[in-house]
N, C-alpha and C positions, 0 to 999 in steps of 0.2 A: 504494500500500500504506500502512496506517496504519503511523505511526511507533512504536505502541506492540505491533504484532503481533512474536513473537518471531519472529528471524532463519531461524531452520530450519525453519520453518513455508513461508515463499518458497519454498526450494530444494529442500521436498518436495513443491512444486506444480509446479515446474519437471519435475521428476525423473520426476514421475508424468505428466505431459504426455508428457516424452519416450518415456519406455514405452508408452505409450497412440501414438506416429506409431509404431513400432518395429511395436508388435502388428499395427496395422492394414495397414504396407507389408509385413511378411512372411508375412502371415496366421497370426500367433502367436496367436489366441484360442483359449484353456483349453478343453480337450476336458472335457464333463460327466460327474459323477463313472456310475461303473454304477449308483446307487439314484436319480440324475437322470434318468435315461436310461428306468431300469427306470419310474421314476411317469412321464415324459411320453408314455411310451409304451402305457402300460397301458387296454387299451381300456374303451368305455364297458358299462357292466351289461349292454344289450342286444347288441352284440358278443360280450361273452362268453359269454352263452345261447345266441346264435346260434353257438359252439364248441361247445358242450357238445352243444349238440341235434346239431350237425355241418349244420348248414346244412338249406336248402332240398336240396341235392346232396347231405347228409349221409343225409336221409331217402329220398332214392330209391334212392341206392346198398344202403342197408339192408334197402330192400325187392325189390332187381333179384334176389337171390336165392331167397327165398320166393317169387315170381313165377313164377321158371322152373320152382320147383319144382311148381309149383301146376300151372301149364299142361302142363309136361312128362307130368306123372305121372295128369292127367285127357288128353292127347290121344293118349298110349299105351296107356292103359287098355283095359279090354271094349269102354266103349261105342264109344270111336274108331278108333284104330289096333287095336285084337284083341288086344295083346299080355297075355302071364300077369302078373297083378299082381305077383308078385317081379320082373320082368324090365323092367315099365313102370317098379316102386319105382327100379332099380338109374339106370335113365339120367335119373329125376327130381333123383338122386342127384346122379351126376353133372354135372348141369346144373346144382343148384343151388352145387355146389361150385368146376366150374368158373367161375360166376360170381362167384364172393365170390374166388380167384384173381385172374380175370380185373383185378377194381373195385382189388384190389392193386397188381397187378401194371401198372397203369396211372396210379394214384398215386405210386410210385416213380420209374417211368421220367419224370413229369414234375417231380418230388423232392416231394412235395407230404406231407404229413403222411399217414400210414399207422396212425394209432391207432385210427380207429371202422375202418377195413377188417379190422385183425387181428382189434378183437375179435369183431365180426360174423364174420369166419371159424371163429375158436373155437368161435363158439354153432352153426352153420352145421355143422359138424363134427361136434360132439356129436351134436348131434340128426341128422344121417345116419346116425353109428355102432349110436344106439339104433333107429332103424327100421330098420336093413338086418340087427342082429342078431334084433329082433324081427317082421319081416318085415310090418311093421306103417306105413303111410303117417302114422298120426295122431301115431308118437311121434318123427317131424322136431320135433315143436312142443311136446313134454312138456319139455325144459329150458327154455324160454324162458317157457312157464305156470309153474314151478314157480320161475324163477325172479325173476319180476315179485311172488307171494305172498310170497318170503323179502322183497322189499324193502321190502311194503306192513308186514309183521311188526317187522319191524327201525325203521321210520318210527314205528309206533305205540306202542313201547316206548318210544323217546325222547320221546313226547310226555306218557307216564304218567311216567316220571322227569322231566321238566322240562327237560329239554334236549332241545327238536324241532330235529333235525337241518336242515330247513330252514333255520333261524339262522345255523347255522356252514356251508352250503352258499351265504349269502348274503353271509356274510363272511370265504368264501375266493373266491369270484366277483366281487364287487363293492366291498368296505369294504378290500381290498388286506390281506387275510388279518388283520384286526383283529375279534376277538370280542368288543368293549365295548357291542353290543346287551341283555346281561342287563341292566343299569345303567337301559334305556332302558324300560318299562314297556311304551309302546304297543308298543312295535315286536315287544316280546318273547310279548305276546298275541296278537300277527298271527301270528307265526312257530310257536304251536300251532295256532293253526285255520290255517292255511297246510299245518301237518305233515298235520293231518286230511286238510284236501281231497285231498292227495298220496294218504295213504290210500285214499279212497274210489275215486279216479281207478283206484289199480293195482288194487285188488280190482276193479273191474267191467271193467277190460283182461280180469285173468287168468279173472274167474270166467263170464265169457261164451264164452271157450275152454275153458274147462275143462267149461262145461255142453255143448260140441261134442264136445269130445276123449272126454266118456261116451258120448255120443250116436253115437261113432264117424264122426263125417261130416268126416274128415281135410281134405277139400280145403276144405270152409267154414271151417275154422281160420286155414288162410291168407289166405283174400279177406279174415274178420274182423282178422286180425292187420294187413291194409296198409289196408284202408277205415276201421278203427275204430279201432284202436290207435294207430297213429300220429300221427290226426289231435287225438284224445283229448289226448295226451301234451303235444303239442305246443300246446293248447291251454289246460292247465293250467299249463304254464308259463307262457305269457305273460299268464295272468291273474296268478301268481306275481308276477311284475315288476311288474305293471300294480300292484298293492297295496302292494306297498313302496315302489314310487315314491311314488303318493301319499300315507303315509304319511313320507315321510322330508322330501318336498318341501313339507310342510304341516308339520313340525316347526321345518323353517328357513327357511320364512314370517315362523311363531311368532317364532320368536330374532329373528331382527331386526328385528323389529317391536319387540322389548324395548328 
């Protein structure tokens, strides 16, 4: 030790030595704080799309019920099984209800998250109520048209006011709930033509069922809704990502290149 370092300097290197065997024989290392914990654990952009969308499993389960309803309700019908259309409606019903139960109630028992089940039941419910009230097969699928328009509506609002919701769905997803995207120019021009495309995406989900649901051809509503909607959907997200990645990963290129 230099003779000119002061004395107490030593005896807090000793000291901290000593705490440091102390730590390590009794496995006293410092639990990390919850906002430690919470950021290293925070999954990556494309994880958490992949929540949102509820997975590859997320999309089948979504669509196991509109399936049943589908098949149920054409292989009771006139042309197959002979049954009266109110009576083939009731067990399309049924079936499709019991299935969005069933996709529950099997999430549960293995404790697994139950949030797209419930609210796929919800929708599932609805639109049984309105077609067994109106005895009508095509209006299972009038909430879920009407309500794909409110969201295309509400998308596009935000992008005439200047705040495309895109942005702030990008930065409760991925920027760990941080809205400093205005700030950012490019990013924040992405994030209206991004609203746009969202836009266009749901208007031609809803408005190709809706040109069915006139057309009265109930069961094509549903093969459109699982062959075309979902793939659609899902596809426009991952272009979603695919753009602001490169956009954010070509921003700090840039930066450090500076």
């Amino acid at each position: 030790m230099n003779g000119s370092e002061p004395r107490h300097a030593a005896h807090e290197s000793v000291e901290e030595r000593i705490a440091e065997e102390i730590v390590a024989e009794h496995d006293l290392h410092p639990v990390p704080s919850a906002k430690d914990a919470e950021e290293d654990a925070l999954p990556s952009m494309s994880e958490q799309i992949a929540e949102q969308l509820g997975g590859v499993r997320g999309l089948i389960e979504s669509s196991l019920p509109v399936l049943a309803f589908v098949m149920l309700n054409v292989l009771l019908g006139d042309s197959v099984a002979g049954l009266e259309k109110r009576q083939a409606l009731l067990w399309a019903i049924i079936g499709s209800v019991a299935t969005a139960l069933a996709i529950g109630g099997f999430r549960l028992a293995r404790r697994q998250p139950v949030r797209h089940a419930v609210n796929g039941l919800f929708g599932i419910a609805l639109g049984a109520w309105l077609a067994w009230r109106t005895g009508d097969a095509k209006n299972f699928y009038l909430p879920g048209i009407l309500l794909t328009f409110g969201q295309a509506a509400v998308l596009l609002v935000s992008v005439f006011v200047r705040k495309p919701l895109i942005g702030y769905a990008w930065g409760i997803m991925a920027n760990k709930g941080h809205q400093d995207w205005f700030g950012n120019a490019r990013l924040f021009r992405a994030f209206q033509w991004l609203t746009l495309l969202w836009v266009a995406s749901l208007c031609v989900r809803a408005g190709i069922q809706f040109y069915l649901y006139a057309m009265d051809a109930a069961n094509a509503i549903g093969i459109v809704r699982i062959l075309v909607s979902w793939p659609l959907y899902a596809g426009t997200f991952a272009f979603t990502a695919w753009a602001i990645h490169r956009i954010t990963s070509a921003q700090k290129r840039e930066a450090a290149a500076v």
